[in-house]
C-alpha positions in Angstrom: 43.3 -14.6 -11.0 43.7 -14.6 -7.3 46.2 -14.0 -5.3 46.4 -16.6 -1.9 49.2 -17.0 0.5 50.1 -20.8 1.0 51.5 -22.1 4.7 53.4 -25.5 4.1 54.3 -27.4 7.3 57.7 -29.4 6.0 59.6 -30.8 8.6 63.1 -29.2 8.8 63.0 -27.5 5.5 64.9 -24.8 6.5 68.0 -27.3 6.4 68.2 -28.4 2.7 70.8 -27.7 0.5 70.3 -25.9 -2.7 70.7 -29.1 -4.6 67.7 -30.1 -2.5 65.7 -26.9 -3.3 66.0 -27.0 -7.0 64.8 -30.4 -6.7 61.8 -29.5 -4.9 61.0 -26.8 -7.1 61.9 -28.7 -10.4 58.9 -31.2 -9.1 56.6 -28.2 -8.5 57.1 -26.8 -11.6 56.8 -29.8 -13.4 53.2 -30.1 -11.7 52.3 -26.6 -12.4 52.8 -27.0 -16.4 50.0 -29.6 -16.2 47.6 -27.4 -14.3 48.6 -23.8 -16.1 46.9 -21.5 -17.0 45.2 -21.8 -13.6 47.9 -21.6 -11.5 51.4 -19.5 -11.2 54.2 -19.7 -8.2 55.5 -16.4 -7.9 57.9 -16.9 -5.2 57.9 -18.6 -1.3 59.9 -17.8 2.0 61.8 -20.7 4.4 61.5 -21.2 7.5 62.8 -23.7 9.7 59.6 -26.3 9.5 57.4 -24.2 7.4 57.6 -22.8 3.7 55.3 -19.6 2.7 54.3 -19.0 -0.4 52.7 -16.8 -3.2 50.6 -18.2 -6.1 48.2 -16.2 -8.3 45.0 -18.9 -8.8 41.7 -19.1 -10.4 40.7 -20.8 -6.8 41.7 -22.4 -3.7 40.9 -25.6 -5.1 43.2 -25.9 -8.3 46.1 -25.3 -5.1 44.5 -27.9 -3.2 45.0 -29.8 -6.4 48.7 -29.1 -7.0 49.4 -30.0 -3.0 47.9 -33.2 -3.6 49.8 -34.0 -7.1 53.4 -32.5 -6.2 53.6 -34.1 -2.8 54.1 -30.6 -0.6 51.1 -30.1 1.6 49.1 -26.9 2.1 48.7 -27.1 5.7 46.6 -23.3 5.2 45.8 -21.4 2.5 44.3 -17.7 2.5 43.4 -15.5 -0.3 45.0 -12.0 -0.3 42.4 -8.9 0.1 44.8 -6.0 -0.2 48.5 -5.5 -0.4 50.7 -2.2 1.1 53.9 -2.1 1.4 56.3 1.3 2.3 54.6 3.1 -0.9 51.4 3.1 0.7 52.4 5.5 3.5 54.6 7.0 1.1 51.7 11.0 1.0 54.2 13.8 1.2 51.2 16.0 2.2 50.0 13.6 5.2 51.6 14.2 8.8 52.4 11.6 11.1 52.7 12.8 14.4 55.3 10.7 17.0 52.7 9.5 19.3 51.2 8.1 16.1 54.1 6.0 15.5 54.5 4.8 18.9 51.1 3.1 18.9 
């Protein structure tokens, strides 16, 4: 499977409650039973109007798909080419010079 990056544009839901939340992710799960194996959430970040979020996905379509059933719109969706993270400048044997770091 894939791995995409979905943008959400929700109006102000940076200011639910967790009540809210759980409700909101109770309804996506519930959606994402019906379309599995295609399709897993693995975990999304809130902003004030926007919600990102990570999926692993046999296509962009079968997300389209969940948008369209569970109600939360995916205002962009991008597919993931590489990941790094502080592990991947983590070569005890490569020197970074200052100026380097500055860029």
């Amino acid at each position: 499977m894939r791995r995409y990056v979905i943008e959400r544009e929700i109006p102000n839901i940076g200011s639910l409650n967790e009540d809210e939340l759980q409700e909101a992710a109770a309804k996506s799960n519930f959606v994402l039973r019906q379309l599995a194996p295609d399709i897993q959430w693995l975990e999304s970040f809130i902003a004030d109007n926007k919600m990102f979020c990570i999926y692993l996905a046999k296509d962009d379509s079968i997300i389209q798909q969940h948008a369209r059933v569970s109600g939360f719109p995916a205002t962009k969706i991008t597919e993931v080419g590489r990941v790094i993270g502080p592990e991947t400048g983590a070569d005890p044997h490569r020197q970074i010079s200052r100026e380097a770091c500055e860029r």
